[in-house]
Each structure stands twice: as structure tokens, then as C-alpha cells.
N, C-alpha and C positions, 0 to 999 in steps of 0.2 A: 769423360771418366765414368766409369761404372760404380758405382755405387753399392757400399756394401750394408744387406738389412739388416740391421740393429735400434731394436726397442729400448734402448735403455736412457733416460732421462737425465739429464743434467738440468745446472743452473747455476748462473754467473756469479764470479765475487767479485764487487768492483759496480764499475756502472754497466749500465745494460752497454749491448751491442745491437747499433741501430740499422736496421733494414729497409730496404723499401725493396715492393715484391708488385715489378709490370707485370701486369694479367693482360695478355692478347687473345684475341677471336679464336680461340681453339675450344673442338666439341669436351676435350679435358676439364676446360673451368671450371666444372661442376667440381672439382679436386683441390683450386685454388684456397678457399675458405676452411677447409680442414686444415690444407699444409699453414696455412696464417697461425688459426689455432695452435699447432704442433710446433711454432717457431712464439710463437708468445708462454707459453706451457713452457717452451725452453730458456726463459727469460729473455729472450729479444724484445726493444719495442720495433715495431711494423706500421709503414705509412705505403697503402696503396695507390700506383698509378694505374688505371685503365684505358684499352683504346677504346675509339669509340664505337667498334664493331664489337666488343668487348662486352658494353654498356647494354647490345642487343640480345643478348645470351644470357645474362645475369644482370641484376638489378647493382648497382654503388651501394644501394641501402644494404644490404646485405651484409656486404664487405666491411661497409661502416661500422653495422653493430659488431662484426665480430673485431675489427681493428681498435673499436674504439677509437677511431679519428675518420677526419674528412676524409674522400675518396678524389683523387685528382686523376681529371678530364681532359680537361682543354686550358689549355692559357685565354681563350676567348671564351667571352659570353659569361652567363650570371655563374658557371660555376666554379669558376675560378675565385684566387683570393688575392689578396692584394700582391703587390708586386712581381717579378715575376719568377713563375711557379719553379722552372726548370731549376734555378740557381738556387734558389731558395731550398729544393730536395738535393740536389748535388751536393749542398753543403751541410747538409743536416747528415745524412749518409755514411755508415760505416762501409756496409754491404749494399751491391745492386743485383737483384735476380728474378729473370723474368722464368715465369711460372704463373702460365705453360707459355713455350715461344711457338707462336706458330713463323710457316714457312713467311710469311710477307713483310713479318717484323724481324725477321733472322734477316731475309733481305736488305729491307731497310739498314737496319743497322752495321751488317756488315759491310758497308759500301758510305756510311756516313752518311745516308741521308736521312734528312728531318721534319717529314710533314706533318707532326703531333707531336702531344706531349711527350706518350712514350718514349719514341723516341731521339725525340730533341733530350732529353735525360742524357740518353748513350753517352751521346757526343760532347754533352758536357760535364759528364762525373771523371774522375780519374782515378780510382778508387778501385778496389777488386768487381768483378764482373760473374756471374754462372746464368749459363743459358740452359733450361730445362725443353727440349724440343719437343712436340706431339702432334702429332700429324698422320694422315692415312700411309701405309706401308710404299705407297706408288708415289706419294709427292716426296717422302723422305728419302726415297734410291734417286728419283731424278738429279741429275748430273748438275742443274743449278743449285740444287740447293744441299746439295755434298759438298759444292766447291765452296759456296758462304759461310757453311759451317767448318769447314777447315779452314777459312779465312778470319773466321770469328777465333778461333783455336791459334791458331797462328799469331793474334795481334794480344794475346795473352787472357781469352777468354775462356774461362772454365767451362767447359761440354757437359752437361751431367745426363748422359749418353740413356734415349729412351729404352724402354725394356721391349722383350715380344712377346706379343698375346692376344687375348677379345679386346677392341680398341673399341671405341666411347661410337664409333662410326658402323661399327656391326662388324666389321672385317678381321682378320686375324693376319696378324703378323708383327713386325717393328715396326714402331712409333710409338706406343705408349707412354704417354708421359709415367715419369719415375714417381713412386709413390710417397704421399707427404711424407709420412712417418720417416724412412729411410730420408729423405732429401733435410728434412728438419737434424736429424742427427749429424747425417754429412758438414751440414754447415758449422754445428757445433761444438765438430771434434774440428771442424779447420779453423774455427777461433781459437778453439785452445795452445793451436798450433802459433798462431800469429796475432795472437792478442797485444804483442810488446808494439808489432808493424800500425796494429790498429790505432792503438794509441800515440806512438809517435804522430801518424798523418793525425788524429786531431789536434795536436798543438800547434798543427801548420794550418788550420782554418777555424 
């Protein structure tokens, strides 16, 4: 879906609408931390998962301070928290939206499979889904990762379809991930849409 720019500002009545926003390995991340901002600014609360190629591009701390909560990693190892992590955000979760998807996690995911956190998530939230794509203009036309993304689309996952232009990679063309400002609004006006759908699914968890 193409996304229409609009600055204009809202803010919820009622109790917030909870987010969680996977950040993958893409050169866009540097964009991640603003769009958090622009969706907290809009009353969301926001819990970040990262992968761990993710982690190598941008610091967790980062994310942290601006999320004002833990940054989840790994279900292994010290940075995990108790229990397990997957289920514990599946059910916390109004909204799932990865921002920025790169091609390996669209893979992943469009196909079920689970080798991290990220995206062991997918496969077990059931909940609305929006995949923000960003990626060099040449791995976004290739023909695999066309096909995952119309498979992502197909199994009812929101596309919020990248823009064309200077990419974060030096190149010019399509894949730019969509800008927070615009993508923070997007989400906003679709709560207002399905705020009744929202609330219903949390009386069921």
C-alpha cells in the first residue's frame, strides 16, 4: 500500500495502542528511531525487537532510550528476560510492524521460518501485521523477493510499499524505506479505523 504524506498529529482517547516495531539489518535503520519517536508523539506505547545483524548497525541502547523500554534480542543468553520472550510480546501486542524489513527477514518470514527472535514473533502473533520494505533497487525487483512479498500480502500482511529515490546505499531508485513521519500517521488513521477490532482481540488475551 502506498502511503499518503500527512503531518498532522493525533492522539488517543482511551488506552494507548501497543506496538512492537522489528528493526532488521537494513542500511534504512538509521530511520528506525525517529519513526519510534513519531509513533510515541502519536500516543502508542512501542517495545522493540532487533535482529542480530540489526544490533551491528545500531546500538539497542539507542533504541532503548528512545523507547523507554528494554530492546529484545535473543530468547538466549544474558539479554533475554525471563520467560519466553516470543509469547510474552505476541501477547502484549496490539500492532506488529517491521520497520525497515529487509529482504532476509521478508524471506524468513514469508515462508514461516524461525531462526531468531524477530522472527519466531511472526509466527506467533496473530494480530494485524505491516511490513515496511527497504532495500537496493536490484534485490527488490528480483523475482524472489517479489514472490515473498506477494506472499506476505496474500496471507493478509499490510505492504507499506517503499518509495523511489537517493537510497541510504548511494543508488537511486525503488526501495526506500517509507518515511516515519508518513508511516506514523498511516498507522494512526488505521487505528482509528479498527480501534473497536482492537479492543475486542484484547478481551481474548
Amino acid at each position: 500500500m502506498t502511503i499518503k504524506e500527512d503531518s498532522a498529529h493525533h492522539s488517543f482517547f482511551g488506552d494507548p495502542v501497543q506496538i512492537i516495531v522489528g528493526v532488521s539489518a537494513s542500511v534504512a535503520i538509521y530511520k528506525a528511531p525517529v519513526f519510534i519517536r513519531r509513533l510515541i508523539e502519536r500516543g502508542f506505547l512501542c517495545r522493540v525487537v532487533m535482529s542480530e545483524n540489526a544490533t551491528k548497525l545500531m546500538s539497542p541502547q539507542l533504541f532503548e532510550a528512545v523507547s523507554d523500554h528494554h530492546v529484545y534480542v535473543s530468547e538466549f543468553g544474558h539479554q533475554r528476560e525471563k520467560g519466553m520472550d516470543h509469547i510474552t510480546l505476541k501477547n502484549w501486542a496490539d500492532i506488529l510492524i517491521y520497520y525497515p524489513a529487509s529482504a532476509n527477514l521478508i524471506g524468513n518470514i514469508a515462508y514461516g521460518h524461525a531462526p531468531d527472535l524477530i522472527s519466531t514473533l511472526y509466527v506467533a502473533y496473530s494480530g494485524p501485521v505491516f511490513v515496511a520494505p527497504a532495500m537496493n533497487p536490484d534485490m527488490l525487483a528480483h523475482p524472489m523477493v517479489r514472490h515473498n512479498i506477494r506472499r506476505l500480502h496474500r496471507s493478509g500482511v499490510e505492504i507499506l510499499d517503499p518509495t523511489t529515490g537517493i537510497l541510504a546505499c548511494g543508488e537511486a531508485g525503488p526501495g526506500k524505506l517509507v518515511e516515519p513521519e508518513a508511516t506514523a500517521d498511516h498507522l494512526k488513521r488505521w487505528v482509528d479505523v479498527h480501534r473497536a477490532n482492537i479492543d475486542a482481540r484484547r478481551r481474548w488475551h
